[in-house]
DSSP file (Angstrom, degrees, kcal/mol; ACC not computed):
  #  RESIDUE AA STRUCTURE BP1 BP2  ACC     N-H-->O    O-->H-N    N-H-->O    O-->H-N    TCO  KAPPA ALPHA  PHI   PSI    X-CA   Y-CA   Z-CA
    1    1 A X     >        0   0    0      0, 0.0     4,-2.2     0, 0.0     5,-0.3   0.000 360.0 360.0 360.0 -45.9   48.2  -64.0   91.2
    2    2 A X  H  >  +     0   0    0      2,-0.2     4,-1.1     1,-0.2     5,-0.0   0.864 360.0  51.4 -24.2 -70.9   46.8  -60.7   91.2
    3    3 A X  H  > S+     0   0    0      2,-0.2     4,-2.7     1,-0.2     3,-0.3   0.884 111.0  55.1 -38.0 -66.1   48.0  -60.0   95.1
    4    4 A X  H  > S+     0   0    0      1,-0.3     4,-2.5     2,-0.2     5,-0.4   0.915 109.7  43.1 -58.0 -62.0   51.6  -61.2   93.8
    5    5 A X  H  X S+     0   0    0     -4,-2.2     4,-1.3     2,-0.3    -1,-0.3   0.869 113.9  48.9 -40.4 -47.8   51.7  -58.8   91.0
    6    6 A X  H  X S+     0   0    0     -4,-1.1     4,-5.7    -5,-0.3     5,-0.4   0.986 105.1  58.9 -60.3 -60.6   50.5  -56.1   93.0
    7    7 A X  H  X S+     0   0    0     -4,-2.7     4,-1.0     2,-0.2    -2,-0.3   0.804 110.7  44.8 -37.2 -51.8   53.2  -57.0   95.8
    8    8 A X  H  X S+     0   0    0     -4,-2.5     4,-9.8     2,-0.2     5,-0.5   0.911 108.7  54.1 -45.6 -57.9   56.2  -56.4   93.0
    9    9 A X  H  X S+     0   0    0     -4,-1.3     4,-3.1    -5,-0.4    -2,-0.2   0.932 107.8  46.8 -50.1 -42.4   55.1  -53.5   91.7
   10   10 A X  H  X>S+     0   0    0     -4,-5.7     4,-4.3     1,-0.2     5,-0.7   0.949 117.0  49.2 -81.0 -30.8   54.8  -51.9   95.0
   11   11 A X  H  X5S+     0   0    0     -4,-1.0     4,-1.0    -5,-0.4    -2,-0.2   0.920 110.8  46.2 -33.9 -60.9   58.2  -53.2   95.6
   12   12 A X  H  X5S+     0   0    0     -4,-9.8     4,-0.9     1,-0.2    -1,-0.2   0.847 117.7  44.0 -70.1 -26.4   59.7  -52.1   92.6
   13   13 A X  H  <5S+     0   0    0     -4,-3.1     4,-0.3    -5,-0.5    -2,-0.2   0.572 103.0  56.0 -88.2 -13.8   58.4  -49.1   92.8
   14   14 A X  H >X5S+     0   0    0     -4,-4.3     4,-0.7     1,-0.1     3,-0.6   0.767 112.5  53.0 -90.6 -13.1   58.8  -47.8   96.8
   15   15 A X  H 3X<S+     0   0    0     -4,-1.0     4,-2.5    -5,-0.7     5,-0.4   0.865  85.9  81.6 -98.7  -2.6   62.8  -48.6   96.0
   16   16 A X  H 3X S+     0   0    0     -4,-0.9     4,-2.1     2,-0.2    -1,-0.2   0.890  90.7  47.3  -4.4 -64.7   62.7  -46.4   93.0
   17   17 A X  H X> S+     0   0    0     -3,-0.6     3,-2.4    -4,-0.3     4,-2.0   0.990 111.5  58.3 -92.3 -77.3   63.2  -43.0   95.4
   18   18 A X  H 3X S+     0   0    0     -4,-0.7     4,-3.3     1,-0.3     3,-0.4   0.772 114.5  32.1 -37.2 -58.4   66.2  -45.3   97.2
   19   19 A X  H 3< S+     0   0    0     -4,-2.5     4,-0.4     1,-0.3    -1,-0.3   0.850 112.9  59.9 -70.7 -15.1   68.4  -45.8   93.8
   20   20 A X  H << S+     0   0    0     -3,-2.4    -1,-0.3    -4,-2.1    -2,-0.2   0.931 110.3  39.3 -67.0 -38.9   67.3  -42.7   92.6
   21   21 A X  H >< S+     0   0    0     -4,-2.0     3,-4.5    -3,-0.4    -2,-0.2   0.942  96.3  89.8 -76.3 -48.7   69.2  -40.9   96.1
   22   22 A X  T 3< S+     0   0    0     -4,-3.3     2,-0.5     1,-0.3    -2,-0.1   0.509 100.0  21.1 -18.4 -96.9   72.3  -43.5   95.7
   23   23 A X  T 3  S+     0   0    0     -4,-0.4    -1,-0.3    53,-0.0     2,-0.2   0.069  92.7 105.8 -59.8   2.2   74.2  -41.2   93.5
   24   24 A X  S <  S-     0   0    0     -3,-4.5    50,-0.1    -2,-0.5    -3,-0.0  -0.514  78.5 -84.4-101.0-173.7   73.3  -38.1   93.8
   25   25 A X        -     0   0    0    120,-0.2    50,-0.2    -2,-0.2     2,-0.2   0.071  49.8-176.8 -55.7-178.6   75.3  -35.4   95.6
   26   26 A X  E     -A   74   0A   0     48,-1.0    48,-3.5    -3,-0.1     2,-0.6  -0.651  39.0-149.5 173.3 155.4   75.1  -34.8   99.7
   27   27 A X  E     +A   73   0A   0    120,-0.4    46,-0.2    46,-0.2     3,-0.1  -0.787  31.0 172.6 -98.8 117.9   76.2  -32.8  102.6
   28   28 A X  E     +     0   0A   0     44,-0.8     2,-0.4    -2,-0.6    45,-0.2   0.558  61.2   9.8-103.4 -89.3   76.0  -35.8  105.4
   29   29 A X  E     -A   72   0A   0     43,-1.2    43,-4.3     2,-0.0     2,-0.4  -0.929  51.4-163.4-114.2 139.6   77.6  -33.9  108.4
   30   30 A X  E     +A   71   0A   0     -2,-0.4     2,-0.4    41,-0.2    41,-0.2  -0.919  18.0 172.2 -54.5  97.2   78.7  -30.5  109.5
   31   31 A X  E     -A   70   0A   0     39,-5.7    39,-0.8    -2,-0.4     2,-0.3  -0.649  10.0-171.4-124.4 112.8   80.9  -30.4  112.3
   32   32 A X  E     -A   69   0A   0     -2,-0.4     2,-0.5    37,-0.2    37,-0.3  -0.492   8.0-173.2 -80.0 145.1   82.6  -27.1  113.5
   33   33 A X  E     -A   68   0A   0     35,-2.6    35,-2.1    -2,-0.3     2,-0.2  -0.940  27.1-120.6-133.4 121.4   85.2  -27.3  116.2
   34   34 A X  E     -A   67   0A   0     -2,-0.5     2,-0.4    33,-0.2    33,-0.2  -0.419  30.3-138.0 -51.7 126.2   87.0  -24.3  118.1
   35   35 A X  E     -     0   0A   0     31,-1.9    30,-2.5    -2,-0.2     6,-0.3  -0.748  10.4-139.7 -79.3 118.4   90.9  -24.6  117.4
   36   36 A X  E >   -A   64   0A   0      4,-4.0     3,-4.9    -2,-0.4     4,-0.1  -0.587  47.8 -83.2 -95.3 162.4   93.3  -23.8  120.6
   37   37 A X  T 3  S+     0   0    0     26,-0.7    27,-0.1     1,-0.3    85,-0.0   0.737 137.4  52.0 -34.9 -35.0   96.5  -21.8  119.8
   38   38 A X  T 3  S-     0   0    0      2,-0.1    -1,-0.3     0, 0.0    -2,-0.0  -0.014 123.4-108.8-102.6  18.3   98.7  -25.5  118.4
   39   39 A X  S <  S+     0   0    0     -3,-4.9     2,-0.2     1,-0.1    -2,-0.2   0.826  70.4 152.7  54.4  26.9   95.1  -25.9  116.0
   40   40 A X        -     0   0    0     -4,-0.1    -4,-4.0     1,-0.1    -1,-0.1  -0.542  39.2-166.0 -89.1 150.4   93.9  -28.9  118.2
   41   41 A X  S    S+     0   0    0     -6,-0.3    13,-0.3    -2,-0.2     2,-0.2   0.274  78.4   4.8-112.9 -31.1   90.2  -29.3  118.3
   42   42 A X        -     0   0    0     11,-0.1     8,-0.2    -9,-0.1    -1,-0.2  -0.941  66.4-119.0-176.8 148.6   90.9  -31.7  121.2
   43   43 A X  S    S+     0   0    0      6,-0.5     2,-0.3    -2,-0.2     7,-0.1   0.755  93.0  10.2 -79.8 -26.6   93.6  -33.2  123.7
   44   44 A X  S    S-     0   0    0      2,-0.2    -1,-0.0     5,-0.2     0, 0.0  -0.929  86.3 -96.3-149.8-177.0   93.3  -36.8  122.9
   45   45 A X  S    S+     0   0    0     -2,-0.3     2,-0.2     5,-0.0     5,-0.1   0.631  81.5 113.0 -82.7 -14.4   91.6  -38.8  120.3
   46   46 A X     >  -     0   0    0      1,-0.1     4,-2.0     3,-0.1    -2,-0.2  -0.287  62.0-146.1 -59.6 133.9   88.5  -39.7  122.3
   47   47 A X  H  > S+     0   0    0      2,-0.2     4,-1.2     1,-0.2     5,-0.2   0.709 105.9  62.1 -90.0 -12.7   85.2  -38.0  120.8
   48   48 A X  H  > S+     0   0    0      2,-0.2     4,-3.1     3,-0.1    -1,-0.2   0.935 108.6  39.3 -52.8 -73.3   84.2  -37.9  124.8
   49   49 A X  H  > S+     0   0    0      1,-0.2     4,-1.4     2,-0.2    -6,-0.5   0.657 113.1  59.2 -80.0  -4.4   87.4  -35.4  125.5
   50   50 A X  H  X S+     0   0    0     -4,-2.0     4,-2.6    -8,-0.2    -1,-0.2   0.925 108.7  37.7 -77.9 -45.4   86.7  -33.6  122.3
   51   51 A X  H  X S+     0   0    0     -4,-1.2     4,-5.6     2,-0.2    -2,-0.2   0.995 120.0  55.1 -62.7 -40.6   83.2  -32.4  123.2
   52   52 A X  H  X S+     0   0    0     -4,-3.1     4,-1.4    -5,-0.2    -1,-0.2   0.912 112.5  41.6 -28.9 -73.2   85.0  -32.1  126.7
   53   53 A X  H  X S+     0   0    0     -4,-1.4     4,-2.0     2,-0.2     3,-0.5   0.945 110.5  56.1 -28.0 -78.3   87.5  -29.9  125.1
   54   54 A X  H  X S+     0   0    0     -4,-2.6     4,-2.9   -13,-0.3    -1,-0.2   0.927 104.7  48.6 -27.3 -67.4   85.2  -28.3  123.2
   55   55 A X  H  X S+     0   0    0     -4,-5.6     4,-2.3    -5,-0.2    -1,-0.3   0.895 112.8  51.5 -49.5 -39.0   83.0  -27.1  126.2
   56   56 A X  H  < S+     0   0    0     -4,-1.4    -2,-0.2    -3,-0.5    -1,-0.2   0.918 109.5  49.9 -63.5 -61.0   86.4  -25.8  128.0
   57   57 A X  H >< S+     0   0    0     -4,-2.0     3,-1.0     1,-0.2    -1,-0.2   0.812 107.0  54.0 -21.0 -59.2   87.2  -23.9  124.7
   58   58 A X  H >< S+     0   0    0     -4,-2.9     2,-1.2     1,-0.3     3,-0.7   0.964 112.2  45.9 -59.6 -48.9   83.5  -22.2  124.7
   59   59 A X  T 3< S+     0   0    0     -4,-2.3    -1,-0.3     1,-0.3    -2,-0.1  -0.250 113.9  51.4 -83.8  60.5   84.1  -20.9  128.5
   60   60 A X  T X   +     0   0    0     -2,-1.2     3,-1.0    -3,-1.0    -1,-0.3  -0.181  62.6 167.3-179.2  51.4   87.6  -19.6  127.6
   61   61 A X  G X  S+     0   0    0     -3,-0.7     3,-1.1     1,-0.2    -2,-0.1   0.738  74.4  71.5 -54.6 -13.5   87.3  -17.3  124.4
   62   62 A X  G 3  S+     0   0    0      1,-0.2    -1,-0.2     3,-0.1    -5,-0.1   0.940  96.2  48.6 -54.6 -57.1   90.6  -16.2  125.1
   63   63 A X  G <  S+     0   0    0     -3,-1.0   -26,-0.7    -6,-0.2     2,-0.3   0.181  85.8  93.6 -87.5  24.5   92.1  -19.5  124.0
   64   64 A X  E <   +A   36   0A   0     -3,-1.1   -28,-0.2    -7,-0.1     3,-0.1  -0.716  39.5 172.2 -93.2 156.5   90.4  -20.0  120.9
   65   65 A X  E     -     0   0A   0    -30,-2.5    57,-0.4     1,-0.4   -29,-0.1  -0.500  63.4 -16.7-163.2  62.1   92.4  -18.8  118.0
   66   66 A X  E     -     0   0A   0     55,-0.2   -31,-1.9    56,-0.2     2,-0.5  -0.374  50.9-124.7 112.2-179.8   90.1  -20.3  115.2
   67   67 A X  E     -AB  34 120A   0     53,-3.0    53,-1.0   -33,-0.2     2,-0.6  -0.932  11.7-169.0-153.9 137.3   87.5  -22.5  114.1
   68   68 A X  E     -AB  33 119A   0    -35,-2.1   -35,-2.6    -2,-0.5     2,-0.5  -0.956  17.7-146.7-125.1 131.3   87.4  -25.3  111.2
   69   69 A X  E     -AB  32 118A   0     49,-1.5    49,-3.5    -2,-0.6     2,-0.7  -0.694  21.7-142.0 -90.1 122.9   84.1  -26.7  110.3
   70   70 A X  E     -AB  31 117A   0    -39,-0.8   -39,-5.7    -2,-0.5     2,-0.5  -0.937  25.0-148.2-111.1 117.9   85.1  -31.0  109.2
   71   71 A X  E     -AB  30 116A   0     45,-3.0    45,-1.6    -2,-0.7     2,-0.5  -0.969  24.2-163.8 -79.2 119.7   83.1  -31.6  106.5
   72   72 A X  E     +A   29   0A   0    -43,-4.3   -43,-1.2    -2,-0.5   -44,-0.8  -0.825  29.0 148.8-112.4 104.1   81.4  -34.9  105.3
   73   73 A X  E     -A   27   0A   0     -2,-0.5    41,-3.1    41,-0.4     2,-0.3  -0.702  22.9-166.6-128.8 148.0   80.0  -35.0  101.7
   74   74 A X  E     +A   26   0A   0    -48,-3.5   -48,-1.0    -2,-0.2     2,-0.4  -0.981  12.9 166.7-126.1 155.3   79.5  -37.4   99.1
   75   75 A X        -     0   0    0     36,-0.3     2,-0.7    -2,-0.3   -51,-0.1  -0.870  46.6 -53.3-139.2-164.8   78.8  -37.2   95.2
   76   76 A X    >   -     0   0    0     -2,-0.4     3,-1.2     1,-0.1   -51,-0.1  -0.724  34.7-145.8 -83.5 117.7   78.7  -38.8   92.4
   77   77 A X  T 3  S+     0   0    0     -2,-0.7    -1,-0.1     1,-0.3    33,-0.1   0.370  94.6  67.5 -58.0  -1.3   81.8  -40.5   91.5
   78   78 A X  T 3  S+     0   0    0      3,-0.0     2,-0.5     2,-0.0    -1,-0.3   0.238  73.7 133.5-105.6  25.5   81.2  -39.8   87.5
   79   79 A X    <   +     0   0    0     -3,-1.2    29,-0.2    30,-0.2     4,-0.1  -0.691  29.9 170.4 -66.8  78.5   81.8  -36.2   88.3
   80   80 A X        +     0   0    0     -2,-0.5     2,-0.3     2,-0.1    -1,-0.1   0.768  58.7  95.2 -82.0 -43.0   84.4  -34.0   85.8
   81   81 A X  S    S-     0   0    0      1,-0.1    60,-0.1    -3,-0.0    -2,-0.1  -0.364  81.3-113.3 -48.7 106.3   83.6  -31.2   87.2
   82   82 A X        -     0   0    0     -2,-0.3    59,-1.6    58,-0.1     2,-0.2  -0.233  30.4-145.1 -75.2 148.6   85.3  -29.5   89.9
   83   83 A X  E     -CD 106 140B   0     23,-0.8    23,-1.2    57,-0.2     2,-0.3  -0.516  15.1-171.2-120.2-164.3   84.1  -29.0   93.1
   84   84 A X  E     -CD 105 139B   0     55,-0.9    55,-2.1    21,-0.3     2,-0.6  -0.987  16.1-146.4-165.3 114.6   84.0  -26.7   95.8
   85   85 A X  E     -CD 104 138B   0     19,-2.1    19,-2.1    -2,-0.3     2,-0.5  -0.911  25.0-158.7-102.9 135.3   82.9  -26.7   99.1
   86   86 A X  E     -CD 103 137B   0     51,-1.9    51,-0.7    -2,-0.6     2,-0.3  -0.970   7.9-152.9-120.0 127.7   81.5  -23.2  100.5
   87   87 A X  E     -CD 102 136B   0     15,-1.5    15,-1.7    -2,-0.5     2,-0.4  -0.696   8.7-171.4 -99.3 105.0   81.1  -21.8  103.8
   88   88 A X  E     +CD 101 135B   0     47,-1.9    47,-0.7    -2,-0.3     2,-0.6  -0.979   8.5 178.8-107.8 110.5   78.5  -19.1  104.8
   89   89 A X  E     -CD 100 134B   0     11,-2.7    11,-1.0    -2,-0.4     2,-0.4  -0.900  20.2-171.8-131.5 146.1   78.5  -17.5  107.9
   90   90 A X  E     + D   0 133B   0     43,-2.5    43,-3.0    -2,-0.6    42,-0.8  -0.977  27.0 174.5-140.0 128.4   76.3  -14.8  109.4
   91   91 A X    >   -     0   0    0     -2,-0.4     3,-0.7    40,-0.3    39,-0.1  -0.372  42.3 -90.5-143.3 177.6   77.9  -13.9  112.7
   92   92 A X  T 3  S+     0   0    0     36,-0.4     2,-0.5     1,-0.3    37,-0.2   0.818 126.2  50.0 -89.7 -18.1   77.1  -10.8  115.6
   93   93 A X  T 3  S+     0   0    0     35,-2.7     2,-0.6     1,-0.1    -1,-0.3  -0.517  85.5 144.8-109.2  84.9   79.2   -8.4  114.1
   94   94 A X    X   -     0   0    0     -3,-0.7     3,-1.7    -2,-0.5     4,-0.3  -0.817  49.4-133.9 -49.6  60.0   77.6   -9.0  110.5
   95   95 A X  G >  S-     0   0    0     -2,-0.6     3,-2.0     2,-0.2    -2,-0.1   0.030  85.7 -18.0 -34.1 119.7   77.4   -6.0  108.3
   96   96 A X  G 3  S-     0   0    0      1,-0.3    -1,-0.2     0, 0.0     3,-0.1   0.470 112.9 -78.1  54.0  24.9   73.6   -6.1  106.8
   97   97 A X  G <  S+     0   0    0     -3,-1.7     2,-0.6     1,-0.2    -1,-0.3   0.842  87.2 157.4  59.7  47.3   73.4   -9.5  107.7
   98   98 A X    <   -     0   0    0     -3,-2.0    -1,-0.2    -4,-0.3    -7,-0.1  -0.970  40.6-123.2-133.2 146.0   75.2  -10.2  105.0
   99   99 A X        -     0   0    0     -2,-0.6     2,-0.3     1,-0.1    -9,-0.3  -0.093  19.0-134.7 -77.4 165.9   77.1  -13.7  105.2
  100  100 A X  E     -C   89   0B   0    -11,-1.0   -11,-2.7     2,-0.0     2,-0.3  -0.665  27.3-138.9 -91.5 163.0   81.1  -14.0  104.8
  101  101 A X  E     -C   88   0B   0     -2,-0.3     2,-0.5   -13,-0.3   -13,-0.2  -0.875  24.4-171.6-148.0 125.9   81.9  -16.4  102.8
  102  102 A X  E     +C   87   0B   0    -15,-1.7   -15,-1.5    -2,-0.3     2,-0.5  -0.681  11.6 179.1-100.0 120.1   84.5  -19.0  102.7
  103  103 A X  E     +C   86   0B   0     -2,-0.5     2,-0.5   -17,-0.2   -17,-0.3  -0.943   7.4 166.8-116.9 131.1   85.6  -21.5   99.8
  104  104 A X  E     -C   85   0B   0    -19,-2.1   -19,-2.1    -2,-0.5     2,-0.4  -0.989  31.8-109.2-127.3 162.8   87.9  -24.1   99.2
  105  105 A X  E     -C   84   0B   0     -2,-0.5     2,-0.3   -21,-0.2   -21,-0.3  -0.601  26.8-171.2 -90.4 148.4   88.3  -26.7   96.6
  106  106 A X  E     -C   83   0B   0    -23,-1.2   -23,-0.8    -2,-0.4     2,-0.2  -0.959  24.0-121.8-134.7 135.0   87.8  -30.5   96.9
  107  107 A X        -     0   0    0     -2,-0.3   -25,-0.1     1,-0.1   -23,-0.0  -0.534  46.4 -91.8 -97.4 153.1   88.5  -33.3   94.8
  108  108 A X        -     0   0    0     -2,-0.2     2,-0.5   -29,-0.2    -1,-0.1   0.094  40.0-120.4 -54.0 170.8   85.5  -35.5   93.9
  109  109 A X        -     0   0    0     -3,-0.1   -30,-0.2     1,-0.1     5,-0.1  -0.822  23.8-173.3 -96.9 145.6   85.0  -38.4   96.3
  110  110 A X        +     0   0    0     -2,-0.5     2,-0.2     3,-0.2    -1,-0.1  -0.217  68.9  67.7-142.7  12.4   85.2  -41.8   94.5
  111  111 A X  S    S-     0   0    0      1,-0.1   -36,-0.3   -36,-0.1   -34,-0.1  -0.716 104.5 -89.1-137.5-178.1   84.1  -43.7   97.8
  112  112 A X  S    S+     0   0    0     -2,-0.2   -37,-0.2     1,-0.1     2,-0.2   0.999 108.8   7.0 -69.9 -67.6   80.8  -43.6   99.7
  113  113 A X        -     0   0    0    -39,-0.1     2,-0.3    -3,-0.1   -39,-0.2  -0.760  64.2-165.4-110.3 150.9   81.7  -40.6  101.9
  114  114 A X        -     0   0    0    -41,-3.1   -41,-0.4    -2,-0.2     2,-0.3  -0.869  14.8-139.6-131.9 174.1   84.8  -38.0  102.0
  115  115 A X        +     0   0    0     -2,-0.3     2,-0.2   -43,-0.2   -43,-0.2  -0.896  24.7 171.8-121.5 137.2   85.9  -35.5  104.8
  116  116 A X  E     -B   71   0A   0    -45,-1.6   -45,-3.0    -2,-0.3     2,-0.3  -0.899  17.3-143.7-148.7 143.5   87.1  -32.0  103.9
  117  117 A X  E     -B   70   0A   0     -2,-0.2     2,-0.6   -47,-0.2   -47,-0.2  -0.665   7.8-155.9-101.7 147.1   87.8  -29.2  106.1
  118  118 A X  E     -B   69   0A   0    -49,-3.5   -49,-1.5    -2,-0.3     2,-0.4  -0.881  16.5-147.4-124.9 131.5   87.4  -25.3  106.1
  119  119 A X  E     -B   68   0A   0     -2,-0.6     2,-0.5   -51,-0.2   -51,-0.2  -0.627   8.2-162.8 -91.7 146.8   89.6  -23.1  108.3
  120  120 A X  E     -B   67   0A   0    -53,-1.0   -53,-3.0    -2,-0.4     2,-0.1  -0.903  34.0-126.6-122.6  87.8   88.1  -20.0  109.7
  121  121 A X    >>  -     0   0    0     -2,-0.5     4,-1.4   -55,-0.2     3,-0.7  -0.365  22.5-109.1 -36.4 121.4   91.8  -18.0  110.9
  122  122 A X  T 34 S+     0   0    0    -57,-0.4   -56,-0.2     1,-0.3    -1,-0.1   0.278 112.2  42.3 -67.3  -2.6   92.0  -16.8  114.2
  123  123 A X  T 3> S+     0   0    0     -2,-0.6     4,-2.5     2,-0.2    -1,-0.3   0.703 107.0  52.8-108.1 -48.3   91.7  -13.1  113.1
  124  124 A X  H <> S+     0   0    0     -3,-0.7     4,-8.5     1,-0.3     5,-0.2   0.976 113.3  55.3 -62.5 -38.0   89.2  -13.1  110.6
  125  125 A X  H  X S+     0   0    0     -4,-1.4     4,-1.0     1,-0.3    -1,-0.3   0.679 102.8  53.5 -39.7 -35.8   87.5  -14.9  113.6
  126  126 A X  H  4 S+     0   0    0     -5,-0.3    -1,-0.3     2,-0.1    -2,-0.2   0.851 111.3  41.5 -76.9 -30.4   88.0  -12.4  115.8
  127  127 A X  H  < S+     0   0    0     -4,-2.5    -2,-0.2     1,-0.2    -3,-0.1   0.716 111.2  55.2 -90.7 -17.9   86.5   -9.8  113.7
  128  128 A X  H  < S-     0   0    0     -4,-8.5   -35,-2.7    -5,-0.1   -36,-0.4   0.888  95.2-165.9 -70.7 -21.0   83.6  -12.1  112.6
  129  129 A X     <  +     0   0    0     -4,-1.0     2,-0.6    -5,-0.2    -2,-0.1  -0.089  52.9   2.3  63.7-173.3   82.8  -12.6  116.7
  130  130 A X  S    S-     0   0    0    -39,-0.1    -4,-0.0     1,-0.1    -1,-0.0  -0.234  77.9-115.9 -85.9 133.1   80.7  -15.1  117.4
  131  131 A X        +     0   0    0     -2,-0.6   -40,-0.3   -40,-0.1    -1,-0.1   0.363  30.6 175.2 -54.8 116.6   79.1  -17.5  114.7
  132  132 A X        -     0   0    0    -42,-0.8     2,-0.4     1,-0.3    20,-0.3   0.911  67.9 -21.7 -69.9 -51.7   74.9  -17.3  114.3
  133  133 A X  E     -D   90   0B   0    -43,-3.0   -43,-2.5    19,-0.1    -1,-0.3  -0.990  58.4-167.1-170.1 167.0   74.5  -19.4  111.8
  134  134 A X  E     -D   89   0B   0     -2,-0.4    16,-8.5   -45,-0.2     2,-0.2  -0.983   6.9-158.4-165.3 156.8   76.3  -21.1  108.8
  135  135 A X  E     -DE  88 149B   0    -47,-0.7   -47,-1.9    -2,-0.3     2,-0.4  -0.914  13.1-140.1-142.5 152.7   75.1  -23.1  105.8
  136  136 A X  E     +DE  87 148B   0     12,-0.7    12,-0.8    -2,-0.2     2,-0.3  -0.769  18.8 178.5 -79.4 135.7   77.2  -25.6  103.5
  137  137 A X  E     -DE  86 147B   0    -51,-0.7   -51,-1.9    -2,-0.4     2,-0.4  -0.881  20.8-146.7-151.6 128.6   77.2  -26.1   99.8
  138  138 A X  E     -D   85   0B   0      8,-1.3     7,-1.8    -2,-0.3     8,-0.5  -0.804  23.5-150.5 -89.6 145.9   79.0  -28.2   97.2
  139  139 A X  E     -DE  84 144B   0    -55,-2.1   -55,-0.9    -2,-0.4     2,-0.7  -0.900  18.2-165.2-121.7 142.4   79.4  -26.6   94.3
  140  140 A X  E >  S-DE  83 143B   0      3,-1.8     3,-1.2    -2,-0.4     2,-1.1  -0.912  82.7 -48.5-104.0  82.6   79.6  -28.2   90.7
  141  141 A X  T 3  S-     0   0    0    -59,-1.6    -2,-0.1    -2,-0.7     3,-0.0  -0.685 125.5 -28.1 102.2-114.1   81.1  -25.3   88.6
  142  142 A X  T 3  S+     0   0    0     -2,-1.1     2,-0.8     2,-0.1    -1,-0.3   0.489 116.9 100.6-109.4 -20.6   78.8  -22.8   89.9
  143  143 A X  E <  S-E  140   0B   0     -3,-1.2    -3,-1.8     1,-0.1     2,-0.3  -0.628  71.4-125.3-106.3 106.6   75.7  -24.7   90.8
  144  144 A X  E     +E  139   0B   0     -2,-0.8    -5,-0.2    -5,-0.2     3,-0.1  -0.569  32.4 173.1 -47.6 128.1   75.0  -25.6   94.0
  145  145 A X  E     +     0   0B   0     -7,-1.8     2,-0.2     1,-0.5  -120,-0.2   0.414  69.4   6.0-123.0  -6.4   74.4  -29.7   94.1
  146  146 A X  E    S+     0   0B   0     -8,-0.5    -8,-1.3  -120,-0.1    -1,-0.5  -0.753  72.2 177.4 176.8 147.9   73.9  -30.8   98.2
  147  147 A X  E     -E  137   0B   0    -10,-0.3  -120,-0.4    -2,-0.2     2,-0.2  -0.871  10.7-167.6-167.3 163.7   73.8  -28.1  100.9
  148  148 A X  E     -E  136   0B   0    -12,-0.8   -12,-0.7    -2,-0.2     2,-0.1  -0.838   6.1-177.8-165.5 109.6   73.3  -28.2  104.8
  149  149 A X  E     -E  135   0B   0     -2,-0.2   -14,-0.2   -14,-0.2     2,-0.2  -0.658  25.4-110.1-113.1 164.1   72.6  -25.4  107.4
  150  150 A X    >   -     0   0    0    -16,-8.5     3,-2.1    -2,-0.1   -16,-0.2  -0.700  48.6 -82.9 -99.4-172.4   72.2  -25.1  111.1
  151  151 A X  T 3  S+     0   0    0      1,-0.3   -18,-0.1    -2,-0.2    -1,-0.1   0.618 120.7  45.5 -44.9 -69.4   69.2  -24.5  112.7
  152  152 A X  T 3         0   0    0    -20,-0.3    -1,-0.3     1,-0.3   -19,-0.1   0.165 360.0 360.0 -84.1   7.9   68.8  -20.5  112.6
  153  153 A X    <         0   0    0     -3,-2.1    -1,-0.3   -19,-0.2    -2,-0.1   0.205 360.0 360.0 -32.3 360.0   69.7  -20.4  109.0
């Protein structure tokens, strides 16, 4: 009886940490994709001919003319608060390492996951050159709630 007891407990207690994570905010994926001159990311709908695309893009900087980062976040759906997703970038022509930064607003998600995008314009792109490193954040108000960087962050 003991063993049985024991056997719950730890039960009830290792899926604690799991309902506790259900609801709260997250950044699930980051993806940025180079934009050709008509703001295509890729030539056909296959996620094959997009990386394809993609690679073509990278060895062609001449035909980029911008770059939108597809964001996938969730939060919690009891959420009043507006949110915000924001965009950090530290780039080679950086002034003093210090990041640009991009925002736009987003309306809460009320399903498991949402997608929102941020456009990075083909000028300001040119003058950032090319991207080091970038971090994500949803923002409640002011308050960071879920963030997500790459690597060299």
């Amino acid at each position: 009886m003991k063993l049985m007891r024991k056997m719950v407990l730890a039960l009830l207690l290792g899926s604690l940490p799991l309902a506790a994570l259900a609801g709260e905010a997250k950044i699930i994926k980051v993806l940025p994709h180079l934009l050709d001159k008509q703001g295509r990311n890729s030539v056909s709908p296959s996620l094959f001919e997009r990386d394809a695309y993609q690679a073509h893009l990278r060895l062609n900087p001449k035909e980029i003319h911008g770059v939108r980062y597809d964001v996938q976040w969730r939060n919690e759906p009891t959420s009043e608060t507006p949110l915000k997703l924001r965009l950090q970038i530290r780039s080679e022509n950086s002034q003093n390492s210090t990041p640009t930064v991009i925002e736009t607003v987003v309306k809460p998600s009320h399903s498991k996951a949402r997608w929102s995008s941020i456009s990075i314009p083909v000028e300001l792109y040119q003058k950032l050159g090319r991207v080091i490193s970038w971090k994500v954040e949803l923002l409640s108000g002011e308050d960071a709630i879920a963030q997500q960087s790459s690597f060299l962050w």
